[in-house]
Each structure stands twice: as structure tokens, then as C-alpha cells.
C-alpha angles and dihedrals in degrees: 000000000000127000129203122238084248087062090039094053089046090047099052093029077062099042079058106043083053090045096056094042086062089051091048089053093042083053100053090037088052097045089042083054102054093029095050120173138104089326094054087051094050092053091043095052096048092050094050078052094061082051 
């Protein structure tokens, strides 16, 4: 299958916008966990609510 260079730039332009959303997310794990505090314990309660 071949693809044309419009679905390749949206492809990769996709695979990006996901990858730095995981960094976003590693980030803000990484600074609640050394900050603490009421704010760690927010984020970690509403995502024990998604589970």
C-alpha cells in the first residue's frame, strides 16, 4: 500500500502530538511527585477515579 506525502505529514505530525503529550504527562508526574503536597494528592485521586 502506498501512502501520499499529505497522509505521511499527518501520520508522523500525530505520532508527535502523542509523544509530547507523554512527555507532558512524565513531566507533571515527575514535579507532583517531588512537590507533594495537596496538589500530588488531587491528581492522584482523579486518576485512581479513571481506574
Amino acid at each position: 500500500m502506498r501512502y501520499t506525502t499529505r497522509q505521511l505529514a499527518l501520520y508522523f505530525r500525530e505520532a508527535m502530538r502523542a509523544e509530547n503529550e507523554q512527555q507532558a504527562r512524565a513531566i507533571l508526574a515527575a514535579n507532583l511527585g517531588f512537590s507533594g503536597g495537596k496538589a500530588a494528592k488531587q491528581a492522584l485521586g482523579e486518576l485512581n477515579e479513571l481506574n
